[in-house]
C-alpha distance (Angstrom), angle and dihedral (degrees) to the residues before:
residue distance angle dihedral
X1 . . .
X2 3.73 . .
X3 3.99 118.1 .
X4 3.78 123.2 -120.6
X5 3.58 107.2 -91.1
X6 3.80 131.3 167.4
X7 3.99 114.3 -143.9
X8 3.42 115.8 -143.8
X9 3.54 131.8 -161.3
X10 3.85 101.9 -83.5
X11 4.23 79.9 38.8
X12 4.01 84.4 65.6
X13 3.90 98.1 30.4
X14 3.81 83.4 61.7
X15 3.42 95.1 47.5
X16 3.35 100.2 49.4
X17 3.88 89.7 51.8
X18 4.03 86.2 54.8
X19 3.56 89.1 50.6
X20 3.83 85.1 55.2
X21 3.50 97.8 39.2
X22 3.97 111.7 13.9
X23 3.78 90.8 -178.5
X24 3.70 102.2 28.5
X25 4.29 109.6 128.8
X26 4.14 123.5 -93.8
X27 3.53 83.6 -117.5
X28 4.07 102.0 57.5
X29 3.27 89.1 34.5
X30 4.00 88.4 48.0
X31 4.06 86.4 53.9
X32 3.62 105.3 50.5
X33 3.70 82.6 44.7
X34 3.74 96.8 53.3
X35 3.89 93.7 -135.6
X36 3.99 130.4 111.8
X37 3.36 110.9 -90.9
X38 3.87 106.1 -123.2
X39 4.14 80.6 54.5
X40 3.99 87.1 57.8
X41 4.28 89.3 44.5
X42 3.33 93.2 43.5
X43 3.78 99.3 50.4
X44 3.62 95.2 45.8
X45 4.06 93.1 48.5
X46 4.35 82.4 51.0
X47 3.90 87.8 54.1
X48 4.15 96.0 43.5
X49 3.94 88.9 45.7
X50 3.52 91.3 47.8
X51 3.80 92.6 53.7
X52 4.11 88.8 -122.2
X53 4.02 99.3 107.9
X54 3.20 140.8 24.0
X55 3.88 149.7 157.7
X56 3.53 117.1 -122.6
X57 3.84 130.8 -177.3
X58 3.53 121.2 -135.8
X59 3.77 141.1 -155.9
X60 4.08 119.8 -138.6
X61 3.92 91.8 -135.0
X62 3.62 98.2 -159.3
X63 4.20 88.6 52.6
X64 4.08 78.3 60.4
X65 3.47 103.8 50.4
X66 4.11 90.3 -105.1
X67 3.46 130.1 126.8
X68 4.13 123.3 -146.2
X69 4.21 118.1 -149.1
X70 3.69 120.4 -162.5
X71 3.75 96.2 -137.2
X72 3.90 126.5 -154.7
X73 3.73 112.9 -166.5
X74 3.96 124.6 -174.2
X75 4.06 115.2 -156.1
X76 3.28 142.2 169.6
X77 3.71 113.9 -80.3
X78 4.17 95.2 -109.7
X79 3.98 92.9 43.6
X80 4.23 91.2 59.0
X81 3.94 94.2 88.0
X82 3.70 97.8 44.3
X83 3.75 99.8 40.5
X84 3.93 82.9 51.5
X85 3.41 93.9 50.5
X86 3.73 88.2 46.9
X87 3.37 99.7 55.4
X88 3.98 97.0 35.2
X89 4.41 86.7 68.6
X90 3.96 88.8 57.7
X91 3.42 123.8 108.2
X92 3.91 93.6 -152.0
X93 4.21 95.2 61.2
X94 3.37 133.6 74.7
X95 4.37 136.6 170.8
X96 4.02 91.6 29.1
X97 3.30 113.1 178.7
X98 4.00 138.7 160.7
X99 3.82 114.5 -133.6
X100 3.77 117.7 -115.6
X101 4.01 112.2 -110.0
X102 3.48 99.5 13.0
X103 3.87 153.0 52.0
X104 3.48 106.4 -93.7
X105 3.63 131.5 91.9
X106 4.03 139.5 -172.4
X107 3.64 147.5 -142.8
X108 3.39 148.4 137.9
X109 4.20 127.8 -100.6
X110 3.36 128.5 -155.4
X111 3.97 111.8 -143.5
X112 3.87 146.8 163.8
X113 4.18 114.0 -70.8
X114 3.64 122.4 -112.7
X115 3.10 116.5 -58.2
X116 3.88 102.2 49.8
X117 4.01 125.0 62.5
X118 4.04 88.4 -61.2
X119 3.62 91.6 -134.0
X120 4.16 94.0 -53.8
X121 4.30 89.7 141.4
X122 3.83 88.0 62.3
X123 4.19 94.9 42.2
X124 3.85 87.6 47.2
X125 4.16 85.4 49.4
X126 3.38 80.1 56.7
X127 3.51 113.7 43.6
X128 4.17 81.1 54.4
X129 3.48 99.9 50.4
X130 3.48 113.1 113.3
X131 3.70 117.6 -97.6
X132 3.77 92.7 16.9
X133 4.20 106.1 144.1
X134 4.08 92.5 -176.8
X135 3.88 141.2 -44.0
X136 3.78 133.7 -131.5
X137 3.90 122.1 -163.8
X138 4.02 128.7 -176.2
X139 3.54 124.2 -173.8
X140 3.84 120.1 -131.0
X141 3.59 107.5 -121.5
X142 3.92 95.2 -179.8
X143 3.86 134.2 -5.2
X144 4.01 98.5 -124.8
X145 4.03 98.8 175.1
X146 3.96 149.4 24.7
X147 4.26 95.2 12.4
X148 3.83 82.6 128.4
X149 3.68 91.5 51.2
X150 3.53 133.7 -86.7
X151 3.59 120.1 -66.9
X152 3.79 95.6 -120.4
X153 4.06 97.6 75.3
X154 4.38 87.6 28.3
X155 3.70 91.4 71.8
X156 3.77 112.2 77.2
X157 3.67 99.7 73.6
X158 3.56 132.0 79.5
X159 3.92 123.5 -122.1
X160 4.10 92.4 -110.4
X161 4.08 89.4 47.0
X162 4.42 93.4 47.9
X163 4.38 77.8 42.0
X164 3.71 93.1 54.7
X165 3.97 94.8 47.5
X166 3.31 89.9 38.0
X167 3.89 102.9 66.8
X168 3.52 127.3 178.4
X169 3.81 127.3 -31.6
X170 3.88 105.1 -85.0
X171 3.68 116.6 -122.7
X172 3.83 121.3 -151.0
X173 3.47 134.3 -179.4
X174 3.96 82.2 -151.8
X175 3.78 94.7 84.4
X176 4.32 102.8 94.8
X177 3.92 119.0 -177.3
X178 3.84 128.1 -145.7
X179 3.73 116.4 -124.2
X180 3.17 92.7 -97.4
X181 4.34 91.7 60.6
X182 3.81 92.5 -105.1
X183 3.56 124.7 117.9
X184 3.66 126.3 -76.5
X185 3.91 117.9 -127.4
X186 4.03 102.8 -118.0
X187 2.94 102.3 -108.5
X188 4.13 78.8 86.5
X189 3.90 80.5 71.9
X190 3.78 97.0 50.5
X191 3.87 102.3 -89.1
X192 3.78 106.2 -179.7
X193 3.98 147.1 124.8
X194 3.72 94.3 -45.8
X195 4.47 94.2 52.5
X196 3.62 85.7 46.5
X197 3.69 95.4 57.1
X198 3.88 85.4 41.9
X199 3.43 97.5 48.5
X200 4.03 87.9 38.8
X201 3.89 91.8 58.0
X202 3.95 96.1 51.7
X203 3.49 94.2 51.7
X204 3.78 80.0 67.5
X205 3.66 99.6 48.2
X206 3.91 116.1 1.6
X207 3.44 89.4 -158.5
X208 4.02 104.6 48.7
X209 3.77 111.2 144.1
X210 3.87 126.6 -106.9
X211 4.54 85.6 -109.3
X212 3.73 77.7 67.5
X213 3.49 119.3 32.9
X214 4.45 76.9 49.8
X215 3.52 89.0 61.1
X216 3.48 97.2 51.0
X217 3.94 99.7 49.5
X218 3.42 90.9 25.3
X219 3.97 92.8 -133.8
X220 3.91 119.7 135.4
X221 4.11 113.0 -85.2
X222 4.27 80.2 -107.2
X223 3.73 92.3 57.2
X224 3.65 94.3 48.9
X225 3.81 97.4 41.3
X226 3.93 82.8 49.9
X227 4.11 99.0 39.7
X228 4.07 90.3 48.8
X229 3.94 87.3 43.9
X230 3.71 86.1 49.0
X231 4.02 101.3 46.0
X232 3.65 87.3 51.6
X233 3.53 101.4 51.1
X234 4.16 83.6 51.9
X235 3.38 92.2 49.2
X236 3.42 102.4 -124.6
X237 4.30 98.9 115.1
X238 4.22 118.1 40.5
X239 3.56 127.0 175.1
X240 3.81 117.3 -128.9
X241 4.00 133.2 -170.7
X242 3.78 110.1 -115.1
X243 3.28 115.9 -156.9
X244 4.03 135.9 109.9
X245 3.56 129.9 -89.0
X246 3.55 96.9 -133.1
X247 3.81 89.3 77.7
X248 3.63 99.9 64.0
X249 4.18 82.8 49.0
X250 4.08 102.1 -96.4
X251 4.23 92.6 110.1
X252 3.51 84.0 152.6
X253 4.31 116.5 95.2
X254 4.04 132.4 -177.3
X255 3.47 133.8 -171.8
X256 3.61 115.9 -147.2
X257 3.37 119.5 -166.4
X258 4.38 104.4 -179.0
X259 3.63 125.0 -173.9
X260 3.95 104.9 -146.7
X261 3.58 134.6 -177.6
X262 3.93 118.7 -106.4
X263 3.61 90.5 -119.5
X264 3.28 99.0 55.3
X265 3.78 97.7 35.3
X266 3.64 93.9 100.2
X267 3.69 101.3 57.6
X268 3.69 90.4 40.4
X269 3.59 94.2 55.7
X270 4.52 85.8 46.4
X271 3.82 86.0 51.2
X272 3.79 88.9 42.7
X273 3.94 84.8 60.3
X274 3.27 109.3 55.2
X275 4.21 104.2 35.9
X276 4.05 98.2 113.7
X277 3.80 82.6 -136.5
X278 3.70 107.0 70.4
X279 3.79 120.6 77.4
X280 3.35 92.4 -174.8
X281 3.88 147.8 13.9
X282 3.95 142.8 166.2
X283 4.02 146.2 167.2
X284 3.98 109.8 -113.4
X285 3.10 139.5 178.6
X286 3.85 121.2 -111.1
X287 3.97 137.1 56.2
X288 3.80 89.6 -27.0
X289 3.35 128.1 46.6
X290 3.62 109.0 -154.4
X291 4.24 132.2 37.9
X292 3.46 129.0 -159.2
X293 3.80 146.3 174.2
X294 3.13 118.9 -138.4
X295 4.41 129.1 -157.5
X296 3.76 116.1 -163.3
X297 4.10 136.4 155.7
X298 3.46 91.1 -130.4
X299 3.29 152.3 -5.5
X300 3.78 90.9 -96.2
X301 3.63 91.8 57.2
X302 3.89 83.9 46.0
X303 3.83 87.5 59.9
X304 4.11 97.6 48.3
X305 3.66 91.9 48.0
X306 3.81 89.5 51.5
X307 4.06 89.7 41.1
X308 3.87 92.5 38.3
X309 3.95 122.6 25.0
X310 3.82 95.5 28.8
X311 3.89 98.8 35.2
X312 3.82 92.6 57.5
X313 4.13 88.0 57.3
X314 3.72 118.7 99.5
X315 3.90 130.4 -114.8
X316 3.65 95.1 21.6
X317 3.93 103.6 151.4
X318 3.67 104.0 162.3
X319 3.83 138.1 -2.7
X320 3.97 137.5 -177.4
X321 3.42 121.9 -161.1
X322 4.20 129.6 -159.4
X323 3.44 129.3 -168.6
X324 4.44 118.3 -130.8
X325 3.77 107.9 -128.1
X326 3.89 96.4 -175.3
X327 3.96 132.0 -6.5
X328 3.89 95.5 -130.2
X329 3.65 91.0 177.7
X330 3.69 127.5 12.5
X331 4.13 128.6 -168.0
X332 3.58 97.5 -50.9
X333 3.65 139.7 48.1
X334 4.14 121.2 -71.1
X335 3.79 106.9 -79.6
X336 3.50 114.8 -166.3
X337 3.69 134.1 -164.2
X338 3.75 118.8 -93.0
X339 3.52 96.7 -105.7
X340 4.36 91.7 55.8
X341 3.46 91.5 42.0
X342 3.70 90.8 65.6
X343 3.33 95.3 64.5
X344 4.06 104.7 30.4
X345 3.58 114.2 119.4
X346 3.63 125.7 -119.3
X347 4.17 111.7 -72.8
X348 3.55 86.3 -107.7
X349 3.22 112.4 48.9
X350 3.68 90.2 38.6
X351 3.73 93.5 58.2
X352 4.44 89.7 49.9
X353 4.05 87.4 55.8
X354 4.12 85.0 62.4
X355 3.77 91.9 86.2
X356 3.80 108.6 -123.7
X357 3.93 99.5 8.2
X358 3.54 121.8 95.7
């Protein structure tokens, strides 16, 4: 559980130029900023050991040949906490949260592409788990908002400052095409064992040095340096900020799930994009077409985004609308204070003592 922390404005300066740059130096960071760097270090080592901020790295799953569900799960009302918990230890979920006033909760899953069972072992784990009332999974189809971080921590830098961290446009070789000019899943540019322990160890710490991300592929310090340059430049790793709304004042979270017209689908989706309020949005497949996260104050502001923003938008035939009671597990993995991790099982093992899910 995170402490109660108040960000001030150098608090969101730096995370805004993490959000740019996830893996960008103290000292750049500490001269766009204008501050000494060991003030810049030390704040940022204050907010990770205080379970507030931190940088995560994260994996484009189509670029991997993966596919990522927004899953809605209904329960009985005793088996919420434990099927939270349950999922929160996996490796394959993400953004689990139970819904306020109810018995449902959501997340996302990570699973196999097409092609392969498409993630039905872990929906049939479900469907048995004790307590389980029904499950509903959609598939994102395309990301259409907030992948370069919700507007709410992107705002306290000026466009010369976000220039000067952002550098020029990187250039890869890494970046294959199909035949047919699309993109090539990675595995085009030699995605195996070794880039899934990389990519595994910076979705613990975003910011782990080269000494240790060597280590754990066991490449030379060059070859990770150049193999994290290169994945970037592809697009298949990003770095986001992870750290809760509620911090920058918007404790308040919707789900939106929107069932849209095809025809209107792309200028929803546009619209969807640049609203300040939603951290989040994608096409699915399933009953609705479109899902967003939504950041508000209040639940006042909740209701004139709904009745303002989103009402003016086209092709909007039906939406539902769920409030987040908790954020059990954000982007990342669970990261746990010192003291907990001490004791915490092995992933594994602690995953097999969660009854039915493994």
């Amino acid at each position: 559980m995170t402490q109660s922390v108040t960000l001030d404005a150098l608090d969101r300066r730096l995370i805004h130029a993490l959000q740019i740059d996830g893996r960008a130096s103290f000292s750049t960071i500490a001269t766009v900023l204008g501050a000494p760097e060991r003030t810049v270090a030390r704040r940022y080592h204050r907010l990770r050991s205080a379970l507030v901020v931190r940088v995560v790295g994260l994996v484009d799953s189509r670029r991997i040949g993966m596919l990522d569900w927004f899953v809605r799960i209904d329960c009985a009302p005793d088996a919420v906490d434990a099927l939270t918990a349950a999922l929160a230890q996996r490796d394959d979920t993400s953004w689990i949260a139970p819904l306020a006033g109810g018995t449902r909760l959501t997340c996302m899953v990570r699973t196999p592409g097409a092609g392969s069972d498409g993630g039905r072992p872990l929906f049939d784990h479900l469907l048995r788990t004790p307590g389980m009332r029904d499950i509903e999974a959609g598939c994102v189809l395309r990301p259409v908002a907030g992948v370069g971080g919700w507007a709410g921590r992107t705002s306290a830098l000026d466009a010369s400052e976000q220039a000067a961290l952002l550098g020029p446009a990187p250039q890869s070789p890494e970046s294959p095409q199909s035949p047919d000019g699309s993109e090539a899943p990675a595995e085009a540019s030699g995605w195996g064992e070794a880039e899934a322990r990389l990519a595994g160890e910076l979705a613990l710490d975003g910011r782990a040095d080269v000494a240790r991300l060597a280590a754990v592929t066991g490449w030379s310090a060059s070859t990770v340096r150049r193999r994290v340059a290169g994945l970037r430049a592809a697009g298949v790793l990003h770095f986001e900020v992870d750290v809760s709304p509620s911090h920058f004042g918007f404790p308040v979270e919707a789900l939106l799930w929107l069932e849209v017209a095809p025809a209107a689908l792309g200028e929803v989706t546009e619209a969807l994009s640049q609203h300040t309020a939603v951290a989040f949005a994608a096409v699915t497949t399933g009953r609705t077409s479109v899902f967003a996260m939504v950041q508000c104050r209040d639940t006042g502001a909740l209701y004139d985004y709904l009745a303002g923003e989103l009402a003016a938008l086209p092709g909007i035939g039906r939406m539902e609308t769920a409030l987040v009671q908790r954020r059990a597990k954000r982007a990342g993995p669970l990261l746990l204070p010192a003291a907990e991790r001490a004791h915490r099982l092995p992933p594994r093992r602690a995953t097999h003592r969660a009854g039915h899910l493994r």
